[in-house]
C-alpha positions, 0 to 999 in steps of 0.5 A: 466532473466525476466527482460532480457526477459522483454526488449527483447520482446519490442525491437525485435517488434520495430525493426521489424516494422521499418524495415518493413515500410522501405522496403515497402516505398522503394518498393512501391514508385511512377512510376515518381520517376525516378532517375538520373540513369534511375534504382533507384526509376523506377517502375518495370512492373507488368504483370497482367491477366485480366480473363473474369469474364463472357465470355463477356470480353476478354484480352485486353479490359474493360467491356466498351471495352476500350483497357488495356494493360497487363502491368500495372505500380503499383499505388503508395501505400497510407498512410492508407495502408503503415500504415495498413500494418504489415510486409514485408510478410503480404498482405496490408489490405482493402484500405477503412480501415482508420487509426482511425479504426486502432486505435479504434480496438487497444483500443477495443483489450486493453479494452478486457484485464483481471483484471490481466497483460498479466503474470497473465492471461497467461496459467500458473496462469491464474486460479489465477487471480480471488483469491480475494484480502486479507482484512487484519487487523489493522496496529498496532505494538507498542506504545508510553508510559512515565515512572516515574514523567509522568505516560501515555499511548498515542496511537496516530497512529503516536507515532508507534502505527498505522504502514503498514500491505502490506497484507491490500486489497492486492494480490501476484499478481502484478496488474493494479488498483485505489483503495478506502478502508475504515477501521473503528476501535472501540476503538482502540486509548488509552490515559491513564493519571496515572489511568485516561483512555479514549478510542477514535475510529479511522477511515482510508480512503485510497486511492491508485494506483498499476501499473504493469511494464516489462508485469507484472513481476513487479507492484509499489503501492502507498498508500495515507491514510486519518485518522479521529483519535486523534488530533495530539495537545492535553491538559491533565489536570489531578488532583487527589486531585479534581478528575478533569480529562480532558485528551483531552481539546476541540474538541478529533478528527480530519481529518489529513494525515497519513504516506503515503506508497510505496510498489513495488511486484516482480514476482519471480515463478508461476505455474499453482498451484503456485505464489511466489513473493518477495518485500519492502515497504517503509513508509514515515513520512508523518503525522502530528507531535504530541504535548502534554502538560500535567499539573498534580497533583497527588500523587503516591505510590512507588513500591520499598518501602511500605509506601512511597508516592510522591505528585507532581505537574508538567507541562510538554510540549511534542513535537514528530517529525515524522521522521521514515522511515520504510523499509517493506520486504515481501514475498506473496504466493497464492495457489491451489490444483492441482485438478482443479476443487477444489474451495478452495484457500490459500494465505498469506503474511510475512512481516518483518518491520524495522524502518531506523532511530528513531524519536525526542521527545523534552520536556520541564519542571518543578516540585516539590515533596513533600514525605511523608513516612508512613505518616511522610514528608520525604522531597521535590525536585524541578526538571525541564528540564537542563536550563529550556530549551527543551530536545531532546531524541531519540525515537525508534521504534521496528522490527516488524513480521507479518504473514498474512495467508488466506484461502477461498472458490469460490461460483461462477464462474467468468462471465463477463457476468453477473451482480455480479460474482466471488463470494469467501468467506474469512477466515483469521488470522494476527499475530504481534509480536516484534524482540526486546524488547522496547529501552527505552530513558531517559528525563534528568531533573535536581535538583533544589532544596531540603529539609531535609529528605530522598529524591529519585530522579525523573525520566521521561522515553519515549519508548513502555511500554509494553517489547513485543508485540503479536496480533492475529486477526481473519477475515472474509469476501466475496469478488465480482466482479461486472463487472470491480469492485472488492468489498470486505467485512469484519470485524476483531475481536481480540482473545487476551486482554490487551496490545496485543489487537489493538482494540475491533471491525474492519470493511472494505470494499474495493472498486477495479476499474481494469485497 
């Protein structure tokens, strides 16, 4: 029904104007524009009373007592008053208007419109309009790990680990803006090589564009994000009998594009109290991919049997292809007391993403295992990729759940008028969690050789080392309006360790430019 509503309200105004410029053209022509009949195209006489202004001019004469007739034979109506002229029923308006008038008023009108599109400012949500848009958090979900002979943990925003969040400096309102954002996240990339560790920060600038269609039943955004993260090419060398560790060779981070994202907003209900709308973001595998080439010697103790040792030297080349389309349906809400002078204000987004297909590591190479067993060697094996030749496996992405609920209080008044206005205080949390536990690939490897002795074989596994994932997150922050300028502040902490901790420390700010 909106959208039926949607374009009945634009055809019925167009059909309208046509109509009405036809009919004056053809009432209005010319008095020489007679036609072959003598009846199509005449002039019809029009009767006008010319009254004394002062008792000096009588009927029949001008004020320079030149003689006029009663009947006089309408002038033909010019262009800037065919144009001015809005309907059969409406009266032509001043001749001295000109067209460019006509157009700057329109554009004056256009300027004069609210942040929000003519939905949003209606009656009904028009005390909505002014809730700020929501900080948001980190967009982290699961992460890539190896298992087995490569024993690593590798946060690179691409490998799954940094995915959409829609509630980031976003609104359930479909609104028209261009938009900069910046994140910065303090220790929030892990790259740990058996039980060598670093820690790398990562910072987001996006840019982006939200559109409103149908008067703004519905809006489409985009989202062009730029990130100073992890390079997306790296060496680890790692051994453990020198102590040497160099787990990114030269220069740690660089500036690359991430997946850039797609969201369209739906308008499905609101009310004075309420909105409620509905949507699907798409994310594109748009980043760089990543290449990770390991050379490691390093012994390790066997969890299944005590005493067991393997020493092994092993060269590996890793190659991801970012492939993944992620499709993001959501669900977004603001709320306010029905008291309408209360200042508080909820809101909130649900949002469930699903990866549409997986990504392709490929790996290539080789090693040799020496066992020993309580000290005792228990033999070798050589192993390396089939044919020494690139292995592809599927790498998968787990469905993700994110709720985002916020809640805030409004310090000022929204006032065009003045400088800074709209004041609001931000109170949110975010909480991600898995649907599904981690699907585990496996690296085929291949025996090549072996010596005498009890020898167990090798294995090399790539997926989410970590079966679930749960992240709390708590910000907080003020938004302001300065003039058609929307500025946020915030910062995010985590409230869970471990695993289920994306990062120590968040900070944003979010600068809106209203259409």
């Amino acid at each position: 029904m909106a959208f039926t509503n949607c374009i009945f309200r634009r055809l019925v105004p167009a059909a309208r104007v046509l109509m009405a410029v036809t009919a004056v053209a053809l009432i209005a022509r010319p008095a020489d524009a007679q036609s072959s009949d003598g009846i199509v195209g005449q002039a019809t006489p029009l009767a006008l009373e010319d009254s004394p202004a002062d008792g000096d001019n009588e009927a029949g004469t001008d004020g320079t007592g030149a003689s006029t007739s009663l009947l006089q034979l309408p002038r033909p109506v010019t262009d800037v008053e065919l144009f001015d002229r809005g309907s059969l029923g409406t009266s032509a308006r001043p001749s001295t208007r000109s067209r460019s008038e006509s157009l700057a008023a329109t554009r004056s009108r256009t300027r004069q419109r609210s942040r929000f599109s003519s939905v949003a400012t209606s009656g009904a949500v028009a005390s909505l309009a002014t809730i700020p848009f929501m900080i948001g958090d980190t967009g982290s979900g699961t992460c890539f790990s190896q298992r087995g002979i490569v024993n690593a943990d590798i946060g690179h925003p691409t490998l799954t680990c940094s995915r959409l969040n829609i509630s980031e400096n976003n609104t359930a309102l479909p609104v028209d803006r261009i938009y900069y954002s910046y994140r910065h996240f303090r220790n929030s990339t892990n790259l740990k090589v058996y039980q060598f560790e670093e820690v790398y920060d990562l910072d987001r600038h996006m840019l982006g564009y939200e559109r409103t269609f149908c008067d703004g039943i519905g809006s489409v955004e985009v989202r062009l994000p730029t990130e100073y993260r992890l390079r997306s090419d790296f060496i680890s060398i790692v051994d453990e009998v020198t102590g040497i560790a160099d787990l990114v060779a030269g220069e740690e981070r660089e500036v690359g594009l991430g997946n850039v994202a797609i969201i369209t907003k739906l308008l499905l209900h609101h009310s004075e109290q309420v909105v409620f709308t509905g949507g699907l973001g798409v994310t594109l595998p748009t980043a760089e991919d990543v290449r990770y080439r390991l050379g490691a010697r390093t012994t390790v103790a066997s969890d299944l049997i005590p005493g067991l040792f393997a020493r092994t030297t092993s060269v590996f080349d890793y190659s991801y292809s970012n492939e993944t389309v992620y499709l993001s349906p959501f669900a977004a809400w603001i709320m306010r007391p029905q008291a309408r002078d209360s200042r508080w204000y909820h809101q909130g987004f649900l949002q469930v993403e699903v990866a549409a297909n997986p990504s392709t590591l490929s790996a290539v190479g080789s090693g040799a295992t020496d066992f020993t067993f309580n000290g005792v060697d228990a033999g070798f094996l050589d192993f390396n990729t089939p044919n020494n030749q690139p292995a592809e496996v599927d790498v998968f992405a787990q469905t993700l759940l994110r709720v985002n609920l916020g809640v805030g209080y409004r310090l000022t008044d929204r006032d065009t008028s003045r400088p800074v206005s709209n004041i609001r205080s931000l109170f949110e949390l975010h909480y991600t969690t898995t649907l599904q536990r981690a699907n585990t690939s496996f690296i085929p490897l291949e025996q090549v050789g072996a010596g005498a002795g009890t020898v167990f074989p090798q294995f090399s596994s790539v997926g989410n080392g970590d079966p679930r994932t749960d992240i709390l997150n708590a910000a907080a922050g003020f938004s302001a309006d300065v003039g058609r300028v929307t500025i946020t502040n915030g910062v995010i902490a985590p409230l869970r360790s471990g695993p289920d901790r994306g990062f120590d420390f968040e900070y944003n700010v979010q600068v809106q430019c209203l259409l």
